[in-house]
MARGU-977522 format. One record per residue (C-alpha): residue number from 1; chain; x, y, z. Coordinates in pm, whole numbers. Layout:
<recs>
+-----+--------+--------+--------+--------+
: num : chaine :      x :      y :      z :
+-----+--------+--------+--------+--------+
: NUM :      A :      X :      Y :      Z :
...
+-----+--------+--------+--------+--------+
</recs>
This chain:
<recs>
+-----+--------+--------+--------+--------+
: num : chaine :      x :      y :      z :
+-----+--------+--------+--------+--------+
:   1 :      A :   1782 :  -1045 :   1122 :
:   2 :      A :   1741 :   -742 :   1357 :
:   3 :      A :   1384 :   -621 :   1499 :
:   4 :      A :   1381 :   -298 :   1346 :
:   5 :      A :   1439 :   -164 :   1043 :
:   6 :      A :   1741 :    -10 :    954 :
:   7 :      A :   1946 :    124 :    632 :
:   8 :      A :   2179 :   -179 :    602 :
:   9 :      A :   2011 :   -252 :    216 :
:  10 :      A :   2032 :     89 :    125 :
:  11 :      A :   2422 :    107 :    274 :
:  12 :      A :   2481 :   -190 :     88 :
:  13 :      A :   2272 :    -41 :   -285 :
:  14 :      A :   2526 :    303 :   -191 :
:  15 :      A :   2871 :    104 :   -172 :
:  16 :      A :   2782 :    -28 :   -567 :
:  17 :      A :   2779 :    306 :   -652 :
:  18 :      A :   2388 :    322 :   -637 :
:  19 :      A :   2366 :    649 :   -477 :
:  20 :      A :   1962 :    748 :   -452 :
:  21 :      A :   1760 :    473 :   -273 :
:  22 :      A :   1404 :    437 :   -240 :
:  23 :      A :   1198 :    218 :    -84 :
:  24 :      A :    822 :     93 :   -228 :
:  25 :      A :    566 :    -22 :    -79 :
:  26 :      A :    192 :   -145 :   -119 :
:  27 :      A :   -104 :   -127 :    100 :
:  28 :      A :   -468 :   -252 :     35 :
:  29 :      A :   -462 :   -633 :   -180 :
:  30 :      A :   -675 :   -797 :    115 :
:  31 :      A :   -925 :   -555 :    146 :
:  32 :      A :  -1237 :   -635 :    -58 :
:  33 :      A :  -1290 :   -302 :   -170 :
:  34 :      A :  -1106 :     54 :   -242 :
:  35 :      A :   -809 :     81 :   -432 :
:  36 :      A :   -444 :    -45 :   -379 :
:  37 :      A :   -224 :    233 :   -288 :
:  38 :      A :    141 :    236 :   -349 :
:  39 :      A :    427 :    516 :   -209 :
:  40 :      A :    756 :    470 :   -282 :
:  41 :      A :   1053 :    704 :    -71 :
:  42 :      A :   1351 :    787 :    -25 :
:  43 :      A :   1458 :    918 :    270 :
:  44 :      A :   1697 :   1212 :    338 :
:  45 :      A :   2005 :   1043 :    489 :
:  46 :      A :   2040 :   1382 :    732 :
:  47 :      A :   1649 :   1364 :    831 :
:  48 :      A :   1587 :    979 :    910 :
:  49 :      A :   1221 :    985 :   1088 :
:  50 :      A :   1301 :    826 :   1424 :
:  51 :      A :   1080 :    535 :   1512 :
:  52 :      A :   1006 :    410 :   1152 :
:  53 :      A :    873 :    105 :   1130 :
:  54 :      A :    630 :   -170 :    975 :
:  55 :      A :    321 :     19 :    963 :
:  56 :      A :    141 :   -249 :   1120 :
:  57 :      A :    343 :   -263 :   1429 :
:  58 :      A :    253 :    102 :   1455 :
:  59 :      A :    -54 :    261 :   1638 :
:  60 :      A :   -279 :    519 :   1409 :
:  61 :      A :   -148 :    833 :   1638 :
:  62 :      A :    202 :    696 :   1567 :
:  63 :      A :    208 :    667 :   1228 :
:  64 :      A :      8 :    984 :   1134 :
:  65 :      A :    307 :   1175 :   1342 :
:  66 :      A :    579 :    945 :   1171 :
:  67 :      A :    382 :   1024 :    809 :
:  68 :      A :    390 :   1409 :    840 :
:  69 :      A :    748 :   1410 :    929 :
:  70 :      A :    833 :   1180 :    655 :
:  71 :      A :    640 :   1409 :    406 :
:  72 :      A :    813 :   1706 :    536 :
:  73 :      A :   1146 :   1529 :    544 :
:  74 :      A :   1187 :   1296 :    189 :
:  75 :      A :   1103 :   1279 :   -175 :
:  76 :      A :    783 :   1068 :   -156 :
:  77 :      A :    547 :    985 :   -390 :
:  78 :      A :    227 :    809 :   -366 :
:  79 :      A :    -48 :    610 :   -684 :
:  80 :      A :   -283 :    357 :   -681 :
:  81 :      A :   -458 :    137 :   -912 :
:  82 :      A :   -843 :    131 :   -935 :
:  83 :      A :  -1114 :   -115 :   -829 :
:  84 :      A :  -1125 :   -173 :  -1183 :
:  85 :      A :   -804 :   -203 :  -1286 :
:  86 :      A :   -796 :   -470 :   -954 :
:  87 :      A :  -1073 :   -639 :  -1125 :
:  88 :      A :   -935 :   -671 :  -1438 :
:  89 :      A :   -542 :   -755 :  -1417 :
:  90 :      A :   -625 :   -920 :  -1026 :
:  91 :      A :   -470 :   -743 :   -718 :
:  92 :      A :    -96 :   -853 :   -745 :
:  93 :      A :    -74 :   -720 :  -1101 :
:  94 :      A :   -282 :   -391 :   -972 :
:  95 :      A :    -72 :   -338 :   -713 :
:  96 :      A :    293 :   -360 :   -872 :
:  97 :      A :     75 :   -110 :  -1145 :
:  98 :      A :     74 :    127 :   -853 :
:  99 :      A :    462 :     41 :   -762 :
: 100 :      A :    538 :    145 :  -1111 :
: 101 :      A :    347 :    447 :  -1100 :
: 102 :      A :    457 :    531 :   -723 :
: 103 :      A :    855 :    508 :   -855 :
: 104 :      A :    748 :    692 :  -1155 :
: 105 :      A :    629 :   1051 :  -1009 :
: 106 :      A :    913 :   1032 :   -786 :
: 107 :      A :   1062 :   1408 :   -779 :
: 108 :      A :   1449 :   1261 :   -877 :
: 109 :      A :   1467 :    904 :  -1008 :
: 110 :      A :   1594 :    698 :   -839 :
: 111 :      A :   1936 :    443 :   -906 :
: 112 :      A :   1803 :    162 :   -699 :
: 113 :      A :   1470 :     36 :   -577 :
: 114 :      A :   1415 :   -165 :   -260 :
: 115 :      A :   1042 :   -335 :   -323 :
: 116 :      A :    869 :   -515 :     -4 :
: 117 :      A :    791 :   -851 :   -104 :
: 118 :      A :    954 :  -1141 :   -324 :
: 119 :      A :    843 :  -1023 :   -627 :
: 120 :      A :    968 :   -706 :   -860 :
: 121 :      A :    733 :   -543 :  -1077 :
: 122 :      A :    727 :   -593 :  -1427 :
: 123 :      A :    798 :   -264 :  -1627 :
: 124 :      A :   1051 :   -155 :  -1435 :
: 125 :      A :   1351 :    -61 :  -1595 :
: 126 :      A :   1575 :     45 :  -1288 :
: 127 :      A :   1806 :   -139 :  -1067 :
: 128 :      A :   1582 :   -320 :   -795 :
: 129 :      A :   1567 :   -595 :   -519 :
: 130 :      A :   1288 :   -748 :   -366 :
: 131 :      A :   1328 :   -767 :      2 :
: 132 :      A :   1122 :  -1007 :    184 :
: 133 :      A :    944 :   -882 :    536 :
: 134 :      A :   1096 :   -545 :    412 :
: 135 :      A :    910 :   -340 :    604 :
: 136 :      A :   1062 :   -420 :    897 :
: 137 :      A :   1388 :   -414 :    737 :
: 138 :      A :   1461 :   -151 :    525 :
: 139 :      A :   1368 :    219 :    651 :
: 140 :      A :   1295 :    327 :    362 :
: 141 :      A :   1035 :     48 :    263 :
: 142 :      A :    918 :     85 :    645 :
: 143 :      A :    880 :    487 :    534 :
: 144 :      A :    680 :    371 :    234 :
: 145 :      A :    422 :    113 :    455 :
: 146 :      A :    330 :    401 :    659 :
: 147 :      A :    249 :    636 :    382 :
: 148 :      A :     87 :    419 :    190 :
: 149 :      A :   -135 :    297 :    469 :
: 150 :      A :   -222 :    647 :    674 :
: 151 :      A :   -300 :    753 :    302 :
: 152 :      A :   -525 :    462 :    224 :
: 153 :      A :   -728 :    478 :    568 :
: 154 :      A :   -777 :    784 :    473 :
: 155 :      A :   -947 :    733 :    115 :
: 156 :      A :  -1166 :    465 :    295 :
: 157 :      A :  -1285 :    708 :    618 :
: 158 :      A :  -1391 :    919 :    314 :
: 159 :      A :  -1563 :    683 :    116 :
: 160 :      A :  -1738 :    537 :    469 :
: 161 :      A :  -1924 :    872 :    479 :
: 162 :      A :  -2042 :    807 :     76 :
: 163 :      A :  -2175 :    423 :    196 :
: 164 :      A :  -2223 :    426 :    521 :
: 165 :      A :  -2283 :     88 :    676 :
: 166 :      A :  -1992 :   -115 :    606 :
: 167 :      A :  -1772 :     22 :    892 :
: 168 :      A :  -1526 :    110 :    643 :
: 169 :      A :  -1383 :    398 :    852 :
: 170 :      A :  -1269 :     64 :   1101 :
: 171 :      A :  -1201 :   -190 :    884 :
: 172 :      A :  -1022 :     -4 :    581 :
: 173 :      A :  -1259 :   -253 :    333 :
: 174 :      A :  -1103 :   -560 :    471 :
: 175 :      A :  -1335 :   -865 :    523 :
: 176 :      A :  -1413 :   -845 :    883 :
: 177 :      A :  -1712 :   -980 :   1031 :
: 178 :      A :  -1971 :   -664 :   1040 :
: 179 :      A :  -1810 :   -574 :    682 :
: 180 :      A :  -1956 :   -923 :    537 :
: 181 :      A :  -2277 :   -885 :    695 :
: 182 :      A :  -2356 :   -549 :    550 :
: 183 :      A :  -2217 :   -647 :    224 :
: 184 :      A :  -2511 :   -976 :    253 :
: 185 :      A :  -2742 :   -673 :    389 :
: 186 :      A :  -2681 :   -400 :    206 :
: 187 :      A :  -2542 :   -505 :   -126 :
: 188 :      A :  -2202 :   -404 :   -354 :
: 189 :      A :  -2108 :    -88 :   -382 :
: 190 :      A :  -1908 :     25 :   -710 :
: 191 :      A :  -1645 :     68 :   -505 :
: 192 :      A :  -1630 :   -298 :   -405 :
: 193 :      A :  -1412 :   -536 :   -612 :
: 194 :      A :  -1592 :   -825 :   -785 :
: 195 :      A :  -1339 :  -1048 :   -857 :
: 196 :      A :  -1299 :  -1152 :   -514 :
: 197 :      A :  -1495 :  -1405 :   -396 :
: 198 :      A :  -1721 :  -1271 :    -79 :
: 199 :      A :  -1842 :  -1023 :   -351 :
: 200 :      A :  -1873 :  -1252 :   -665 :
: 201 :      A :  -2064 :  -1504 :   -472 :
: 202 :      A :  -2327 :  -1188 :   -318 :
: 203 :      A :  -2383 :  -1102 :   -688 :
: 204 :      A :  -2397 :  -1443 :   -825 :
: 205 :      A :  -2701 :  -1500 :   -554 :
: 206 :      A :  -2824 :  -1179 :   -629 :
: 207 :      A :  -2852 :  -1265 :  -1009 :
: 208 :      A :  -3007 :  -1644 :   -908 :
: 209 :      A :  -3270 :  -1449 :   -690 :
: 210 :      A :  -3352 :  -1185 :   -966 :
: 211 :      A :  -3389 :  -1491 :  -1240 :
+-----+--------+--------+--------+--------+
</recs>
């Protein structure tokens, strides 16, 4: 398995005949609040972004260069799934609810989907694979982690300035250690998601206080 991504699955989708490729990705099912955000792209084969990658592997300055040019560059197209919706199906369901959507508002559709993960969304009714680690091994899935993620940071620098206190702006919502201790200190916001546990138990003791 190489180190970098590279466009052997989409080579591979394009000898079957499978001509338009995208890749789909999800960011956002650890966090403990905001929603899950989904992008799903396929790249121009005459305007590959150089230096794509697993978002993760990626520094903030990096990817926010990498995510303009891929904008500029490839049909992309980004959805999410609410805090309630998360609450209500639970985060895997939410966030292949956002694949589907992603794939949907697509500007062509597509002949073949490459999804990151093991799993393909139910609902969809075109050709896909799932592609485990694909993010660092499909471009176009790699092209999809970085959208998805610059995009979500930004929702949750945003909402930081709404609730400020929970460091949102550094941890993007996820669970860290000053983003449980204002959630004991400062309470759940709406924006929080309480099916997960950290949050379920604050307002299960907030309830056994109030009684």
């Amino acid at each position: 398995m190489s180190e970098n991504p590279d466009l052997s699955f989409e080579t591979t989708a394009q000898t079957r005949g499978l001509q338009y490729v995208a890749g789909v990705d999800e960011v956002g099912r650890g966090p403990l609040c905001g929603p899950v955000l989904a992008a799903a792209v396929r790249l121009d084969p005459a305007c590959i972004p150089e230096g794509l990658n697993d978002s993760k592997k990626l520094t903030a300055r990096r990817r926010e260069a990498l995510f303009d040019t891929i904008m500029a560059s490839a049909d992309v197209s980004v959805a999410e799934a609410s805090v309630a919706e998360i609450d209500e199906h639970n985060i895997l369901r939410a966030s292949h609810i956002a694949m589907c959507r992603a794939v949907a508002g697509l500007a062509v559709a597509p002949d073949h989907l490459l999804i990151d993960g093991n799993l393909i969304p139910r609902g969809l009714t075109i050709s896909a694979e799932a592609v485990v680690k694909g993010d660092s091994r499909s471009m176009s899935i790699a092209a999809a982690s970085i959208v998805a993620k610059v995009l979500r940071d930004r929702i949750m620098v945003d909402l930081a300035q709404q609730h400020p206190g929970y460091g949102w702006e550094r941890n993007a919502g996820y669970p860290t250690k000053d983003h449980l201790e204002a959630l004991r200190n400062l309470g759940v916001t709406p924006h929080h998601r309480r099916s997960f546990k950290p949050v379920h138990n604050i307002l299960c003791q907030a309830k056994t206080i109030s009684a």
